[in-house]
N, C-alpha and C positions, 0 to 999 in steps of 0.2 A: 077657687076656695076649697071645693072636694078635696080637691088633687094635696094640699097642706094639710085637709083636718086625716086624710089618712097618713100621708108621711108622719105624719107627728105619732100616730098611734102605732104604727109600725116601728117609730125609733122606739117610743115608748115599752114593748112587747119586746125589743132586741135587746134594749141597754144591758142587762147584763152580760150579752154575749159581745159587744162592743166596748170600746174605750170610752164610754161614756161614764158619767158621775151619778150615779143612783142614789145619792144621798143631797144632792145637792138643793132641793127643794125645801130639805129640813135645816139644811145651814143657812139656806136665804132667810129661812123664819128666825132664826136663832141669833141670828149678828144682830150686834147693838147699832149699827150706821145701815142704814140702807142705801145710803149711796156711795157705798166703799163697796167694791167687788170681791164677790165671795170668793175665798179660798177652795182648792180641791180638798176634799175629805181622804184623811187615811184611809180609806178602801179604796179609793180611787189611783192613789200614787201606786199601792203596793199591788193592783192590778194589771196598771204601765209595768211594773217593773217586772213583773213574771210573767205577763202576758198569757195568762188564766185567769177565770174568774174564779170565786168562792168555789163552785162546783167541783174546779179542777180543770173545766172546758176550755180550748185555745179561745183567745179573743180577738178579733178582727178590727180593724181600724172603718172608717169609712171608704174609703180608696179602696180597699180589697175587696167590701160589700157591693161597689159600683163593676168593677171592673169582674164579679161574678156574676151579675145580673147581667154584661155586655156576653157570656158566654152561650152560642150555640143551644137549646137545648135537647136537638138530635143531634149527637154527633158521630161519627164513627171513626176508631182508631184505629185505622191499617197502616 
């Protein structure tokens, strides 16, 4: 149960640096059906599609977050 309540807080602190929907909490409030599944918010599409956040920072999918945490972290390049 740890091992979830910190992933979450870490996706949490990353989202903007990830393909995640940072708005999506306040669309869930705002739809008139709660059981119709929320759409992605304009800042979200137009994130996918430049692959930046607001900041300007590149953004990383999950798959790339995993497969950088699988990296060595002594490594030496000869």
């Amino acid at each position: 149960m740890l091992a979830y309540y910190v992933e979450w807080h870490r996706r949490e602190a990353l989202k903007p640096l990830l393909h995640d929907d940072e708005y999506l909490a306040t669309l869930r409030d705002q739809r008139a059906n709660p059981v119709m599944p929320t759409s992605r918010s304009e800042g979200a599409n137009a994130k996918a599609a430049r692959h930046r956040s607001d900041d300007d920072l590149p953004v990383h999918s999950r798959n790339q977050q995993r497969q950088m945490q699988d990296l060595p972290q002594n490594s030496s390049w000869s």
